[in-house]
C-alpha positions as a LaTeX table, in Angstrom:
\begin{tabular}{lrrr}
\hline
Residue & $x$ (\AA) & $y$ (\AA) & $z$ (\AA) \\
\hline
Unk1 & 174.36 & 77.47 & 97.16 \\
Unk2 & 174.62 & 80.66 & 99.54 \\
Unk3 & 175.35 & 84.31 & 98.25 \\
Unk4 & 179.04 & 83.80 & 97.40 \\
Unk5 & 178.81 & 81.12 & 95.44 \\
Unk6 & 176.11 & 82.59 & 93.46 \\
Unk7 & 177.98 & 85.76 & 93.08 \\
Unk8 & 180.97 & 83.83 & 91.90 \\
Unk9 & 179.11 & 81.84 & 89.40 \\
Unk10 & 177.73 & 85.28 & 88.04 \\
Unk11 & 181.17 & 86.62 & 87.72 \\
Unk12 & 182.43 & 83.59 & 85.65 \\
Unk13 & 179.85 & 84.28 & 83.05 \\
Unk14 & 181.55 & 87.48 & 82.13 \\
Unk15 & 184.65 & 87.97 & 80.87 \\
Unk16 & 187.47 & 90.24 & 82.79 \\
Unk17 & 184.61 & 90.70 & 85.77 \\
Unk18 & 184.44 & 90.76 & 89.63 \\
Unk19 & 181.75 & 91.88 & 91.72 \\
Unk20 & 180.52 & 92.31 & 95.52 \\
Unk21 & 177.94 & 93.09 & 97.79 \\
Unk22 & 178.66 & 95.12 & 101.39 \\
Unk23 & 175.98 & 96.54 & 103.53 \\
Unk24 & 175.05 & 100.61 & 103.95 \\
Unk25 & 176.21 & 101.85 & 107.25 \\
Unk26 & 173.57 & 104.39 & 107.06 \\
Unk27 & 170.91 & 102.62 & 105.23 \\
Unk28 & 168.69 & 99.45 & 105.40 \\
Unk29 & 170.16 & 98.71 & 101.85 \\
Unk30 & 173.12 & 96.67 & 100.63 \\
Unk31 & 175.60 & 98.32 & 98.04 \\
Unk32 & 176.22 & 96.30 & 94.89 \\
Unk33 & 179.62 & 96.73 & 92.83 \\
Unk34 & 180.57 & 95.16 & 89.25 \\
Unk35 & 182.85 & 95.47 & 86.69 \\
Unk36 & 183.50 & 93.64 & 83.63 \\
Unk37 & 184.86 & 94.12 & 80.11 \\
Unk38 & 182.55 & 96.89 & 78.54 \\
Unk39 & 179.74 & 99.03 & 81.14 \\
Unk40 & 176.86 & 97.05 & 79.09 \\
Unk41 & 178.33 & 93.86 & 80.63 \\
Unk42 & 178.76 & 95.52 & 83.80 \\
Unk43 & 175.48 & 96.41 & 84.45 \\
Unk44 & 174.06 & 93.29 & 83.66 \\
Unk45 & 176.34 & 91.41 & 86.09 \\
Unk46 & 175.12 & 93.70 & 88.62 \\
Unk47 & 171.87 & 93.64 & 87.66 \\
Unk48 & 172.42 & 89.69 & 88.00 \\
Unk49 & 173.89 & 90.11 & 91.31 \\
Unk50 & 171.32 & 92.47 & 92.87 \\
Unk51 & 168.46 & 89.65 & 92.24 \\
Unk52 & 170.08 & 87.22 & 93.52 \\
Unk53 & 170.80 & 88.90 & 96.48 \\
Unk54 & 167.29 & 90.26 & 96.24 \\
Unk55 & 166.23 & 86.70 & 96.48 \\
Unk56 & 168.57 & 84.47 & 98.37 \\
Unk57 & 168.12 & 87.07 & 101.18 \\
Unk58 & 163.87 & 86.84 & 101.02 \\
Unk59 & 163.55 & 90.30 & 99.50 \\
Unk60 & 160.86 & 92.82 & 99.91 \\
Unk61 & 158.99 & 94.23 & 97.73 \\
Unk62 & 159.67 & 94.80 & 93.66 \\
Unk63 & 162.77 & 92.77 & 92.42 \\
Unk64 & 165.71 & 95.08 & 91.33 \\
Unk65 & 165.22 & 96.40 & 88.12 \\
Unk66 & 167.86 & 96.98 & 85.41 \\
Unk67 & 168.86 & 100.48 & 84.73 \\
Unk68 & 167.96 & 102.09 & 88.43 \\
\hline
\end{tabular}
């Protein structure tokens, strides 16, 4: 599957959630936004979502950690 449907398979796994990824305009970064039912849940979605981005776009590097 590509990004999307990743993403959307990580949102289904938590409950009142969406999330999505945009690129910086003034970085070589991409922005990653989630919110669920409680923050814990929140940051674990996009904690989720950052490694797959991390690695269905060949990442560089460490892998995103959670909690940075």
């Amino acid at each position: 599957p590509g990004l999307q449907e990743a993403i959307d398979d990580l949102v289904k796994k938590y409950k009142l959630s969406r999330a999505f990824v945009r690129p910086s305009g003034t970085e070589d970064i991409v922005r990653v936004y989630a919110e669920a039912d409680s923050q814990e849940n929140a940051d674990s979605l996009a904690h989720a979502v950052s490694l797959a981005v991390f690695q269905l776009a060949g990442g560089v590097g460490e892998a995103p950690q959670l909690g940075l």
